[in-house]
C-alpha positions in Angstrom: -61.5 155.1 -92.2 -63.1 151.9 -93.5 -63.8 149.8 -90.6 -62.2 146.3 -91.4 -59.0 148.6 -92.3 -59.1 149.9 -88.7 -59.5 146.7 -87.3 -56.8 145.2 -89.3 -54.3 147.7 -88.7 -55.3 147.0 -84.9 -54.8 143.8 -85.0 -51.4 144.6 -87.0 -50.1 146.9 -84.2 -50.8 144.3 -81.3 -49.0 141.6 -83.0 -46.0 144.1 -82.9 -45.8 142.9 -79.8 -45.6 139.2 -80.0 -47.5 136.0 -80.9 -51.2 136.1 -80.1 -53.9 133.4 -80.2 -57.4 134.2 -82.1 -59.0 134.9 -78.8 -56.3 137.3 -77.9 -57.1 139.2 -81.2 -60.7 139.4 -80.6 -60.7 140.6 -77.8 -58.3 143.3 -78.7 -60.6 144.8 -81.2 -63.8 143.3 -79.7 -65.4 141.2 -82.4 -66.6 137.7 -82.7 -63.7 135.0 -83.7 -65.0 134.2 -87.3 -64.6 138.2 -87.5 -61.3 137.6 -86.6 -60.2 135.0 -88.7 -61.4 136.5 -91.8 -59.0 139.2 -91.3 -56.3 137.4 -90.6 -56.8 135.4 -93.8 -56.5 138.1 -96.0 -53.6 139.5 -94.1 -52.2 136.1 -94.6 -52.6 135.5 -98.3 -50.5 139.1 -98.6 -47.7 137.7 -96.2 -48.5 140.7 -93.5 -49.8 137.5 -91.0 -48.1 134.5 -90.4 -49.4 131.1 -88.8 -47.3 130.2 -85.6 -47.3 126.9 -84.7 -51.2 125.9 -84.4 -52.7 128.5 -82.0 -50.9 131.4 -82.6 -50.5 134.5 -85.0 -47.5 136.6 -85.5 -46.4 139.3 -88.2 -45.5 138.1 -91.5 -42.6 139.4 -93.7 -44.2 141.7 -96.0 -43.9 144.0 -93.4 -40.9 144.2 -92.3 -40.1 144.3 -96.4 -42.2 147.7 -96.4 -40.4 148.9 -93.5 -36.9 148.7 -95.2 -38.1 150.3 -97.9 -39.8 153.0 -96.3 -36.7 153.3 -94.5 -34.4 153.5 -97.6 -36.6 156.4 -98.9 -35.6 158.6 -96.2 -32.4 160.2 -97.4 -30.9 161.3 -94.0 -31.0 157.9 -93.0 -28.3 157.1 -96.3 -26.4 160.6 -96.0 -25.9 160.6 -92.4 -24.6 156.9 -92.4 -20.7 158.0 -93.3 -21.0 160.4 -89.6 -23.2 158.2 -87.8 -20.7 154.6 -88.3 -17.5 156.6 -87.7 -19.1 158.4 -83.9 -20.6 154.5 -83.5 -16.5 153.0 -84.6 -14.6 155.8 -82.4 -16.6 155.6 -79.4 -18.0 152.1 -79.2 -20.8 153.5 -77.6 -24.6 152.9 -79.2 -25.6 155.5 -81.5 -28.9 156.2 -82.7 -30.8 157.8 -85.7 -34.6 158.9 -84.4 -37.1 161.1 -86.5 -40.2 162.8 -86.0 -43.2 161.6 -87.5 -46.7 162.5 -86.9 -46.5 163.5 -82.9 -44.1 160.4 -82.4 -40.1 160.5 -82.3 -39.3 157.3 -84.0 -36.1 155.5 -84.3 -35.0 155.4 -87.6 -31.4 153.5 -87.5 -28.9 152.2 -84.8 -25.6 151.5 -84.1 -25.0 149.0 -81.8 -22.2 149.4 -79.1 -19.0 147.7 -79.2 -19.4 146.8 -75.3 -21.2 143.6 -73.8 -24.1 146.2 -72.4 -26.7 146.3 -74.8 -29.9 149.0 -75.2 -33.5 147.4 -76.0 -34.0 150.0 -78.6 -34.6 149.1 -82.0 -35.3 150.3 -85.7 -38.8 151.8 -85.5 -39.1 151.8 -82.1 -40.6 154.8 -80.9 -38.7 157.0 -77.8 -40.6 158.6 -74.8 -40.8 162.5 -76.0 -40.5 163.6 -71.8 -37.4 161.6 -71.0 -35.1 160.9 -74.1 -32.6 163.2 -75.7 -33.3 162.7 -79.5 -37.0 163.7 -78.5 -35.7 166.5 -76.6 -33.8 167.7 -80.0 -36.3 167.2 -82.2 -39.0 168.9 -80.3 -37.1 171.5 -79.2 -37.2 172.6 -83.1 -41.3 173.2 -83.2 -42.4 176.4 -83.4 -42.9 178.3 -80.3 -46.9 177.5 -79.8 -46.8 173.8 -81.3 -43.9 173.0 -78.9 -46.5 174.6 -76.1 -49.4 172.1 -77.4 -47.0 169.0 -77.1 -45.6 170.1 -74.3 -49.0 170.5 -72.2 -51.2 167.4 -74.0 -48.3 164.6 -73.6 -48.0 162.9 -70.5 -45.2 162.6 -67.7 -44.8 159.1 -66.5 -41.6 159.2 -63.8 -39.4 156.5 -64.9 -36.2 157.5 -62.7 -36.0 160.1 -60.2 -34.2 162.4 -62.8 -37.2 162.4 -65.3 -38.7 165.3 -65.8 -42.4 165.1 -64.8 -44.3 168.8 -66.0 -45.2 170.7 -68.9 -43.1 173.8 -67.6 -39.7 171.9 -66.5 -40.2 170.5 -69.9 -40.3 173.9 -71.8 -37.1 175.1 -69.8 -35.3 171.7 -70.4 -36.6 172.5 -74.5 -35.5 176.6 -74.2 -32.1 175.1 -72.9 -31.6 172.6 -76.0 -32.2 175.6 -78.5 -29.5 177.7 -76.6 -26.7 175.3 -76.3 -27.5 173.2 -79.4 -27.7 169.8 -78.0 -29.7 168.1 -75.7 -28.8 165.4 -72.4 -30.9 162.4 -71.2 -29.0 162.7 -67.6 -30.4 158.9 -66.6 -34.1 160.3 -67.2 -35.2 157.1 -69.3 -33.0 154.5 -67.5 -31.5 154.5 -64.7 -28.0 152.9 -65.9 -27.8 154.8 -69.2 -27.1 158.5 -70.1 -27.4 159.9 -73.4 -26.8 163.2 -75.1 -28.1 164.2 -78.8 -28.2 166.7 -81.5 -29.6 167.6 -84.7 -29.3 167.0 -88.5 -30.2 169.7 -90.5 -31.1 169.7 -94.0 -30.5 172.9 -97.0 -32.7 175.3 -95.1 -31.3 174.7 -91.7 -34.6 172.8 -90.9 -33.8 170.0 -88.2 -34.0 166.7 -90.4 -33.7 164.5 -87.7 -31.4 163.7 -84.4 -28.5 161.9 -83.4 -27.3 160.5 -80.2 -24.9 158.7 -78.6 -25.8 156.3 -75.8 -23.5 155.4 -73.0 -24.0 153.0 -69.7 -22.9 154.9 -66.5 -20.6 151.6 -65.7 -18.2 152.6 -68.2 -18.4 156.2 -68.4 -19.6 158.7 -65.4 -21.1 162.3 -66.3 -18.2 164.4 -67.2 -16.8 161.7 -69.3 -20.3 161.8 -71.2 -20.0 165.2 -71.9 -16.2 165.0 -72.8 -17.9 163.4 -76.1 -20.4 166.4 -77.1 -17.9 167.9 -79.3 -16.9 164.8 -81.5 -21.4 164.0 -81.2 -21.5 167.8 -82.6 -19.3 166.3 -85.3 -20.9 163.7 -86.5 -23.6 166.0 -86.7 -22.2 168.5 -88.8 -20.7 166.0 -90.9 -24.1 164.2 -91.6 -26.0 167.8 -91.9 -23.6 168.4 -94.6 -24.1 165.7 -96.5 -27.6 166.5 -96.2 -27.3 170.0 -98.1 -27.0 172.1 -95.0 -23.8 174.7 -95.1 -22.9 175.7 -91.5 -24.2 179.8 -90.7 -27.2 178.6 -93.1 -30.6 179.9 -91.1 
């Protein structure tokens, strides 16, 4: 990879997460200021940079234009939309769209809830692979021997005392997904929000991406989470269908 591209796309993924200052920037790719500012420039002219105030730098909106179109090219995201606003209309609860792309699980589209309790997620945001149910899903899919490689190199951070936290509770949790055919963040990623998912498959059964419905434990305990799988598995159908899949289809 050419260098100055590197560093520009460096400099591209730490403003994703907010304003920085030319100093800031520098030292986050470890290069003199005038280095610096000549990259910005050029990311400026092209509208990927913009000026904030006097000291500061922040993303400009040619991005965000390539990211909705990126995002329109992915067909699930249109075909499952029918499925995905009903669940998101007849539940109120948050329901999300997530991919996997290149080792990540990425968010893809959202629903927001129709309740005053709000998730941080967002479009493109990327979900933990140990803790989340979409990842859970979509992982669960990978051959045999990759799903053992992802399994063992990704790390375990505990972020509640139900996350799981090894390669081997992982595997079970992912053998369990397969078998039943959906998968259960049981407060594994926050404390105050359970989740469950399942997949999207496209004409050859593959697993296109994953939906889930996302519920705070103040307005619905456990069993009333799981009282919703069969209207999640659905939505799924639904959206699989529209995606070429025909149920039985291997």
């Amino acid at each position: 990879m050419s260098q100055s591209l590197d560093r520009a796309l460096t400099l591209l993924r730490a403003l994703s997460e907010g304003s920085r200052t030319l100093d800031e920037l520098a030292a986050v790719i470890e290069v003199h200021k005038s280095t610096v500012l000549r990259l910005l420039r050029t990311l400026e002219e092209h509208r990927f940079v913009q000026r904030e105030g006097v000291r500061y730098y922040r993303l400009g909106t040619a991005l965000f234009d390539l990211a909705n179109r990126a995002l329109e090219d992915l067909d699930v995201r249109r075909a499952a939309e029918p499925a995905l606003s009903e669940l998101n209309e007849e539940t109120g609860h948050t329901v999300h769209l997530a991919s996997y792309e290149g080792g990540e699980v990425v968010y893809i589209d959202k629903y927001d809830s129709t309740h005053p309790v709000r998730m941080y997620s967002r479009i493109g945001r990327r979900a933990p692979l140990h803790c989340t149910a979409v990842a859970k899903v979509l992982l669960s899919e990978l051959p045999e021997t990759r799903r053992r490689e992802v399994a063992t190199a990704m790390p375990y951070p505990r972020l509640t005392a139900n996350t799981i936290t090894s390669p081997e509770g992982y595997l079970a949790e992912l053998d369990a997904v397969r078998g039943r055919g959906f998968a259960v963040d049981n407060s594994e990623h926050e404390d105050f929000i359970h989740c469950i998912a399942a997949p999207i498959r496209g004409q050859r059964g593959e697993v296109l991406a994953a939906v889930s419905l996302s519920v705070p434990k103040v307005f619905l305990d456990y069993d009333g989470l799981m009282a919703l799988v069969p209207r999640l598995l659905r939505a799924a159908a639904a959206a699989s269908a529209e995606c070429g899949w025909t149920q039985g289809k291997d």
